[in-house]
N, C-alpha and C positions, 0 to 999 in steps of 0.2 A: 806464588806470583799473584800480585792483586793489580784489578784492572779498573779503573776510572771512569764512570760511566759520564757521559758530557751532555750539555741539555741537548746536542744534536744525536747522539746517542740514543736518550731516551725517546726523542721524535721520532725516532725511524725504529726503534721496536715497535712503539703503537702504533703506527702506520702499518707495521707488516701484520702485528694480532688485529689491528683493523681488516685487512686484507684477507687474512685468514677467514675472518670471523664473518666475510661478506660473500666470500666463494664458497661456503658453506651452505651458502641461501640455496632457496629455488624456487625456480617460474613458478607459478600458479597453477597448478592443475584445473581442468574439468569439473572432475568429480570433486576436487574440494572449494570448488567456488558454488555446486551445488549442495555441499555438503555441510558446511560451516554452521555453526548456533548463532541464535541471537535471542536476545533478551525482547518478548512481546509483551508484556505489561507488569504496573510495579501499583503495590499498593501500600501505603505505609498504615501501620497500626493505629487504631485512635487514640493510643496512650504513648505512640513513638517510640516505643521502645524496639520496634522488631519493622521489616520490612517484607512482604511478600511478593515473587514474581514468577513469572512463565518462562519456561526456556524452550524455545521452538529447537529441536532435535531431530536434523532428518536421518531419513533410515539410511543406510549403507545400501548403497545402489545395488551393488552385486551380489550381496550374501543376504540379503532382507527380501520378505514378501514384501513385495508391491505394495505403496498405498502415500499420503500424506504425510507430513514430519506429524513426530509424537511432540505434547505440549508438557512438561513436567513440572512439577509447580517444587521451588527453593526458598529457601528463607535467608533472610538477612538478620543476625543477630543485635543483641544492643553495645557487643564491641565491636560490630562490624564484619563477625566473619559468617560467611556465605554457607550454607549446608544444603544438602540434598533432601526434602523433606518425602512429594512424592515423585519416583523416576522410573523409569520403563518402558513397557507399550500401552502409556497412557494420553491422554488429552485432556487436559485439564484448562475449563477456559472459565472466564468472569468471577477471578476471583473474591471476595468479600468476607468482612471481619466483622465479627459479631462487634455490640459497641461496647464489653466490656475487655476486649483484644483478646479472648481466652480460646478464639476459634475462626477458621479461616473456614467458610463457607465456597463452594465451587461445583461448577458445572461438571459432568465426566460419564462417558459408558463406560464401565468397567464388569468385570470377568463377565457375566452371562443376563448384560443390561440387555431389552432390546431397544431402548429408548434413552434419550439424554436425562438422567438424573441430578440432585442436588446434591450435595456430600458435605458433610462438614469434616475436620480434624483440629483434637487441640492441640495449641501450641507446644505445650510441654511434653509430647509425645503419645503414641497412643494408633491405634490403627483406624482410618478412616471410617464414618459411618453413613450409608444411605437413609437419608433421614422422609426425602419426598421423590418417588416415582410416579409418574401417570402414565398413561397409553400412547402417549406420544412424546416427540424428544423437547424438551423447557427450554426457553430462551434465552427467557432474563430471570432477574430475580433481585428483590431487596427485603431487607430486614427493617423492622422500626425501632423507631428511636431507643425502645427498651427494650430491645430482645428478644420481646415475646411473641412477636406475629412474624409472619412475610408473604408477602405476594409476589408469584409467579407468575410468567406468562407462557403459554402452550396455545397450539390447536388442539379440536376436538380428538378424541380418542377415534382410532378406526374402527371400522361396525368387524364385529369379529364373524360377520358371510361374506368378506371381502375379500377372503382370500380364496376362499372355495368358490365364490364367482370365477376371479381368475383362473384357477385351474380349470375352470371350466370352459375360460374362452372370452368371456365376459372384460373384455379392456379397453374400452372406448375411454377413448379421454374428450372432453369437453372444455374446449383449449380457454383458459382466465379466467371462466365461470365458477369452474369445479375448487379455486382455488381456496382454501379455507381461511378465516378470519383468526388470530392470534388471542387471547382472552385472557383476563386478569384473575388468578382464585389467589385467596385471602386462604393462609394457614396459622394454627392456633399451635407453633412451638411447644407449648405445655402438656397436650395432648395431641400427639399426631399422630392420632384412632379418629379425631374427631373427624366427619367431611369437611370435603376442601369446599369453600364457597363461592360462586361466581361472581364478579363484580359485574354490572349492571351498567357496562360501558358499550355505547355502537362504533361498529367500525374495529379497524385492526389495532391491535395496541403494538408498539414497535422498542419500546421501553421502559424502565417505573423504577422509579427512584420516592424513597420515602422520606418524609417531613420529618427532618432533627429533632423538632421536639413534639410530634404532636400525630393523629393516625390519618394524615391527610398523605395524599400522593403526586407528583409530577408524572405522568405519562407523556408521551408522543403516541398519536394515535394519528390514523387515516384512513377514508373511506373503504379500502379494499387493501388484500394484502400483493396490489399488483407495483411493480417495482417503479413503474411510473407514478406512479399514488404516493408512493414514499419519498420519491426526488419534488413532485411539486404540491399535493396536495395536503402533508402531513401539518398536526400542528400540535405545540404544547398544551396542555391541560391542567389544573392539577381538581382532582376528584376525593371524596371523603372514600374510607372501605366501604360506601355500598354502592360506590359507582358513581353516584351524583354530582354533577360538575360544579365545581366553587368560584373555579377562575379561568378564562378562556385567553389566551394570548396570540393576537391577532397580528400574524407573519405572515408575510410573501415568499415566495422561491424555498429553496434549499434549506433543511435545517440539517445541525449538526449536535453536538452534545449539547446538556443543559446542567444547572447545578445550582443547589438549595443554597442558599448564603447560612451563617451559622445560626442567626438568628429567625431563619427561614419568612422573613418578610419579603425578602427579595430570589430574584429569579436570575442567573445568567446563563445568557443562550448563545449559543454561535450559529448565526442567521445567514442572510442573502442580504443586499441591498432594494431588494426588488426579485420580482419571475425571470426578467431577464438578466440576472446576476447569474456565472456559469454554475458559481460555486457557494457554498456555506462557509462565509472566511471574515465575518463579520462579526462583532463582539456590541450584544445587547444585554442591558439590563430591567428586569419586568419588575412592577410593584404587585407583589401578591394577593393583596387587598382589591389595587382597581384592575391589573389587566396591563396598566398601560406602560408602554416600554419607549426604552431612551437608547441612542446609539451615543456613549460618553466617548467614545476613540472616532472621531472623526474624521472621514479622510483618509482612513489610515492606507499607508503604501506599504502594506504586508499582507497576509496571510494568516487569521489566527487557527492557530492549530490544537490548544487545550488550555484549559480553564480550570482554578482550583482556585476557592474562598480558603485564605489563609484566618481573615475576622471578620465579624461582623459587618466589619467597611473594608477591608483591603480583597479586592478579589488580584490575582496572580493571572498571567494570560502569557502565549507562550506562542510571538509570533514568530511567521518563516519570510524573512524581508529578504528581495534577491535570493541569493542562494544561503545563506546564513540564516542564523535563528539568534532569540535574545528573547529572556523572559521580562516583563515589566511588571509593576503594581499598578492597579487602578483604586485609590481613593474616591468610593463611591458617592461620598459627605463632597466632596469640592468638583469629582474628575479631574484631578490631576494623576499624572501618568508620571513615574519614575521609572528607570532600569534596573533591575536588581542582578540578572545574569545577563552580558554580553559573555555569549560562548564561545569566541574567537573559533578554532579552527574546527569547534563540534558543533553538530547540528541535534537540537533537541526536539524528541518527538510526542512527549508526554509529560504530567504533571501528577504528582499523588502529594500529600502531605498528612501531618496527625492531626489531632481535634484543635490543640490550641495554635498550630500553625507555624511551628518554631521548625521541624524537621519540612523540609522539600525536596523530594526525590523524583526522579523520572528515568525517559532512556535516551539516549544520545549515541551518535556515532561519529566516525572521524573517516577518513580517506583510508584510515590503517588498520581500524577496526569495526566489526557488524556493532550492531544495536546492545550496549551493556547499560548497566542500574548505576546513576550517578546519583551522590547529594547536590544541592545544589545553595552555595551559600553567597553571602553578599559579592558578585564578581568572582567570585570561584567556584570550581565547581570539583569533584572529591571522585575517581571514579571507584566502584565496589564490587566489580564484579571482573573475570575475564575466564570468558566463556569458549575462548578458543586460542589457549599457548601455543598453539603450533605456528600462529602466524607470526611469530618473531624469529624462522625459521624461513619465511616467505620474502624474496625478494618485493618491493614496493616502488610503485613507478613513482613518478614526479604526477600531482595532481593541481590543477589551480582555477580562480575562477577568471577567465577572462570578459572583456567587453570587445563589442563589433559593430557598425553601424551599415545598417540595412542600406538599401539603393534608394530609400525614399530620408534616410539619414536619420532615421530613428536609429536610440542605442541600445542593443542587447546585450544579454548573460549568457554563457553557457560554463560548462565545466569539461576542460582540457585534463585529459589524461595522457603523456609524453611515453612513447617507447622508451622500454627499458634500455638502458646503456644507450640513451641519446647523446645522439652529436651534431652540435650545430654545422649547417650548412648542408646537411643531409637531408634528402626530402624521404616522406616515408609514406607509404598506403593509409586509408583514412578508413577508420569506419565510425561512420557517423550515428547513434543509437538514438531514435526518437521518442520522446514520452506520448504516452495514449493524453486521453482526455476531451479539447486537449487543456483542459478546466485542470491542470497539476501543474507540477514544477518539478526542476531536477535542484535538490540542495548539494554543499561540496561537502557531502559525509562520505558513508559509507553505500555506494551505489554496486556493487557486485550482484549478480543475481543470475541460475538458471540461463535466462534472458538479453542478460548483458553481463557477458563474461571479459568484465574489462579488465582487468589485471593478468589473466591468461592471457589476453590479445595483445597487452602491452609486450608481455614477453615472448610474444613471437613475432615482435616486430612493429606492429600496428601501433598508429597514434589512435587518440579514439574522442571523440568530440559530442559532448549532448547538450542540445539547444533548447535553452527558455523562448522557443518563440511567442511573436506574437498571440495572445490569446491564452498564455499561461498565468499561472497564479501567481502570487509572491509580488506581484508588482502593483497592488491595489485593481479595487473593480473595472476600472476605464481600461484597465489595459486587459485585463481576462476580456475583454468585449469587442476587442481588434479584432479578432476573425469573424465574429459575426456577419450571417449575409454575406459571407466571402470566402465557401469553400473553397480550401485550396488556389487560393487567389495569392496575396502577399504573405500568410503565415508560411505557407509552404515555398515562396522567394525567399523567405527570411533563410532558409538551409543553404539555397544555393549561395546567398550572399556570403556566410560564413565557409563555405567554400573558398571564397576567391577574398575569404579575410587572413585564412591560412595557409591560403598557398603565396599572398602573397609578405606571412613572413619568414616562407622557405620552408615550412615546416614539412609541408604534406604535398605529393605530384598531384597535380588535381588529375590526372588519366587513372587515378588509380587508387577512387573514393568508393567505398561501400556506403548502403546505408540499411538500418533494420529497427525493428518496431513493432509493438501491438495496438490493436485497436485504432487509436485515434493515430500514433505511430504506423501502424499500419497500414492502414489510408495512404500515410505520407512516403513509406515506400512504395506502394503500387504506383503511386503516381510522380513520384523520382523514376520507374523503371519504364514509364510513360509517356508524359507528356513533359517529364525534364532528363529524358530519356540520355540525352548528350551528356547529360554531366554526373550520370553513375553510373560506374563499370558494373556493380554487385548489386543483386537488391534481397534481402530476406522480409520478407511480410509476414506478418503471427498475427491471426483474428484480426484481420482488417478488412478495410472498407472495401469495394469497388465498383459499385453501383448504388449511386445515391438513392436513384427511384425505389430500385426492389427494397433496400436497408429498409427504408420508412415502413416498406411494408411486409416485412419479416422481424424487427427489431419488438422488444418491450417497454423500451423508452421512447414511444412518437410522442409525446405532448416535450420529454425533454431536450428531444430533438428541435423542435419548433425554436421553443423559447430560449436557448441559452445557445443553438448553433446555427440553425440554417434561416430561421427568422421568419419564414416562408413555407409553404405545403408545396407537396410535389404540382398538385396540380393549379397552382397557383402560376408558378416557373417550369412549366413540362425542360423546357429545352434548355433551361441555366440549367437544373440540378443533371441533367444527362451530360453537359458539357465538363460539369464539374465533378464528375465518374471517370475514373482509370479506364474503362471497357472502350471509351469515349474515342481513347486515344491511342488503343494497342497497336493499331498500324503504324507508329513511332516506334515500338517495343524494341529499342536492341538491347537493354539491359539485361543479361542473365537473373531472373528470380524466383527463388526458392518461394514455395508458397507454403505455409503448417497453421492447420486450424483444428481447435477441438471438434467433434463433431456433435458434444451438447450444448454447445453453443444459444444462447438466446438471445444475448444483446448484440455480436453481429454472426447472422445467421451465416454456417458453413458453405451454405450459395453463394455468398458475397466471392470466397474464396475460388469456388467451380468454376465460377463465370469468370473469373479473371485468365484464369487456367485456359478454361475451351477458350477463347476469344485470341488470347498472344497463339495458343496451340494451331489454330486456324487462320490465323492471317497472318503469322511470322515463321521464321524458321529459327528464331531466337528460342536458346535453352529455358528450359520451363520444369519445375516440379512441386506437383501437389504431396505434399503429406497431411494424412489426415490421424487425431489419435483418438479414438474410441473412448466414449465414459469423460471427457476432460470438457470442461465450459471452459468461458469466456476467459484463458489461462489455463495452464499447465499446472495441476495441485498434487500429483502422483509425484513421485521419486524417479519412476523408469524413463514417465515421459517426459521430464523436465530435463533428464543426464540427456537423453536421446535428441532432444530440441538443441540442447549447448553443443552436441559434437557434429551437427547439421548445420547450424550455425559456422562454425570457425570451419567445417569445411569448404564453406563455400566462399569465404572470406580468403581464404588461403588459394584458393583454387584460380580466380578469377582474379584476383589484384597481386597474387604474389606468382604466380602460375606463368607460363610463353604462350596456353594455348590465345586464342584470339576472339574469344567468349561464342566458340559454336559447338563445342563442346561439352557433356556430362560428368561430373565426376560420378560415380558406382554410387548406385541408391543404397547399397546395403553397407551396413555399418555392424563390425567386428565386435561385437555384442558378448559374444561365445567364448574368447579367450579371458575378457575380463574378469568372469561370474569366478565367485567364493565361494568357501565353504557355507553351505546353508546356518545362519545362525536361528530358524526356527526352531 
């Protein structure tokens, strides 16, 4: 018997292997939205024939010792296919190619380092060699133009009665004093018996990049190695090997990378506009000769985010406009600006290329996928890497980038992420995830994190919403300067706006909006759980603000505080900056808020967190919890305490917005830790 398949026939098998093939997916877990690889930096050969990168690899929550993802360093061949070069329980960072491409220089502690070492390996195989140790862990490091030198940068060595002090009791610290200066030694590759030699530079050196053709150096240096010193006082230099300055390049505010043109006459830098620019998102070019520098992209309403000289006049630059990215060329001979990659739905975060400029690779992500190694050619772009097949196994929400227009009728960005298995006309729980800063932006890539477990939350129901407010990046300097002088004033209106921009197009019940965040985010939930108390049921806060006054005077950034947020000193404004503190306003507090801060905290001190705690604790009878995790700064950088923040996280989300109780209630501080745990793979 034969049977005649009809083209309605054939539609409705692939429809049903469609069906199949989709029911097969699944939600997004936890542990693999902390668990996921992504590609952290790409460096192409100077002869292009080969490609090197990092692959951030975290450890397996349950069966791993505790600690940071491992960094493995892979290669990219000259057909293209991707190898393992080094993999394990290593950390491989700042990678660099000798200049005749025969060896892939790199940072790493490895077997029984007690300090960050140098290591080269060549490319043709061959096992790793420690080539420069010292007494303390290296920073940076560059090679010269022929191979034969390089300069490092380190603190001093510890005096070796320092530790027998300690055990002896002997621990005073001497809080920014004691801090030590970072310093340049010149090594002679040919003989590395020889002594390493000091360069003859004051102040911190922060990093050093060498002159193409000649033994002259680029540094960033600044007074001290305090982290305020580095946000406004840093500046570029470039210096002979014995130190001696050639050429001073005289910037305001923020600096960002820098890089030698091929002909090394020229400098390009990614600046500030000014002290009170929040950010370093400006694209300058320096004459190496006089010093003096020109901003050829004028105006620009973007974000430049990385720079690489393809020739001697074409520099490449790699802005984040809105939420999108797009590489252009700047002809330095006219300043004209062309496009060479419009990324459409990828968001690119880096630039590498070879000597003559013909190969341009970086990393890039999409809504679907973390951070992979793409070429990138005239309007297209090649991807070469996929660092995690398993996500084609993952169901995927609907992602997109919408606009909103505030109450004062300015228009905003954010990036909408839809419940899985949405249906119009269905209203759903919100959670709202804010970026820190708030000098950043959110682009529409690949935003999963720890932190903001969107794709998990999509598929249990949650829509999920993150706002370019006011004061963020990506929109040119004028608009990163809206919040200024105006903590918490319209930036933090700008959320409730988009609030009542999605509910009213049905999407989301406004009774039943979270919101969560770090830092500058975090701020912005204390004071959603606050003083805009009414309009969020949930609040999660991570290392955030809530007392302006004490931050100033616990934080390590007050000069960057001044200039780029508050504009003002505390005791300039005693009673604005108290007004414009969460603590200010707790007798409003009905929001349930989870409170998690590291306790090594520097930039905002673990007080900020306490004080918000005792104050709702004390004047409310609204639900309140601090968690605190030991050993973790300014972010979650451990594996336990980042899985342990994401299941704290969606419980409380789940609890209070999806939940009947009436927010006077706890869900159970302890969390099922104990049935998860593996077999030990130490």
């Amino acid at each position: 018997m034969h049977f005649k398949l009809t083209k309605f026939s054939c539609l409705l098998i692939a429809l049903v292997f469609a069906f199949n093939v989709e029911a097969k997916k699944q939600v997004m877990t936890l542990e693999q939205t902390v668990e996921a690889r992504s590609v952290r930096s790409v460096s192409v050969s100077p002869n292009g024939l080969s490609t090197a990168y990092t692959l951030s690899v975290p450890r397996d929550v349950y069966a791993e010792k505790d600690g940071a993802s491992y960094l493995e360093l892979h290669l990219i061949d000259s057909k293209g296919n991707s190898r393992r070069f080094i993999t394990g329980k290593v950390a491989v960072s700042s990678i660099a190619w000798s200049p005749d491409s025969q060896y892939i220089y790199y940072l790493a502690k490895r077997n029984d380092d007690k300090y960050k070492s140098i290591y080269r390996i060549a490319v043709d195989g061959g096992e790793s060699e420690k080539i420069i140790s010292t007494k303390n862990d290296i920073s940076n490091f560059s090679i010269n133009f022929d191979g034969r030198k390089l300069v490092y940068l380190a603190k001093p060595g510890k005096d070796k009665n320092e530790k027998k002090l300690k055990d002896k009791g002997f621990k005073a610290k001497v809080y920014e004093e004691s801090i030590e200066l970072a310093s340049a030694y010149l090594v002679d590759l040919e003989n590395l018996k020889n002594e390493h030699e000091k360069l003859d530079i004051r102040g911190h050196v922060h990093s050093v990049k060498s002159h193409p053709k000649k033994d002259e150096l680029l540094i960033r240096v600044s007074p001290t190695a305090l982290i305020d010193d580095n946000y406004v006082a840093s500046q570029y230099q470039v210096v002979d090997f014995s130190g001696k300055v050639k050429t001073r390049f005289e910037t305001e505010g923020k600096l960002g990378n820098a890089s030698w043109s091929k002909d090394g006459k020229l400098i390009a830098i990614i600046g500030a506009a000014g002290k009170h620019d929040p950010a370093a998102g400006r694209l300058f070019v320096g004459e190496v000769t006089s010093g003096k520098l020109s901003e050829p992209v004028k105006n620009y309403q973007g974000h430049v985010r990385s720079i690489q000289w393809l020739s001697e006049y074409q520099l490449a630059f790699l802005g984040h406009v809105g939420t999108k990215s797009q590489v252009s060329i700047l002809n330095v001979d006219n300043n004209k600006v062309t496009t060479r990659v419009a990324a459409g739905d990828l968001v690119l975060t880096s630039l590498s290329a070879d000597h003559e400029g013909k190969l341009l690779a970086g990393t890039a992500s999409s809504d679907s996928t973390p951070s992979e190694v793409f070429y990138f050619f005239q309007n297209q772009t090649k991807r070469m890497t996929v660092s995690n097949p398993w996500l084609e196994d993952i169901l995927m929400p609907k992602q997109e980038t919408i606009t909103y227009k505030a109450r004062d009728g300015m228009e905003l960005e954010g990036v909408l992420i839809y419940p899985l298995n949405y249906k119009k006309n269905k209203k759903y729980p919100l959670i709202m995830m804010v970026h820190g800063g708030p000098e950043s932006h959110i682009s529409d890539g690949w935003l999963d994190r720890y932190s903001y477990p969107i794709k998990h939350a999509a598929g249990q129901g949650f829509a999920v919403f993150l706002p370019n407010y006011r004061g963020s990046t990506g929109r040119g300097v004028d608009f990163s300067k809206l919040g200024q002088a105006d903590y918490a004033g319209a930036e933090f209106n700008d959320l409730v706006d988009a609030i009542e921009h999605l509910s009213e197009t049905g999407l989301i019940d406004k009774k039943k909006v979270g919101i969560t965040g770090g830092s500058y985010g975090g701020y912005a939930s204390a004071w959603a759980a606050t003083a805009l108390s009414e309009h969020f049921a949930a609040s999660v806060m991570f290392v955030g603000i809530s007392n302006q006054l004490s931050k100033f005077g616990t934080t390590d950034i007050p000069k960057e505080m001044y200039n780029v947020h508050a504009r003002n000193y505390p005791w300039d404004k005693w009673q604005w900056m108290l007004e414009r503190s969460p603590i200010y306003h707790t007798d409003k507090a009905k929001t349930p808020i989870l409170i998690m801060h590291g306790e090594n905290d520097t930039r905002v001190h673990p007080s900020q967190s306490m004080e918000l705690y005792r104050y709702i604790k004390t004047r409310t009878d609204t639900p309140a919890r601090l968690v605190l995790y030991p050993g973790e700064p300014h972010g979650n950088r451990k594996a336990a305490a980042q899985m342990d923040y994401s299941m704290r996280l969606m419980r409380w989300m789940n609890y209070y917005l999806k939940g009947k109780n009436k927010g006077k209630t706890l869900p159970p501080y302890e969390l099922d830790h104990k049935s998860k745990l593996k077999e030990d793979k130490e």
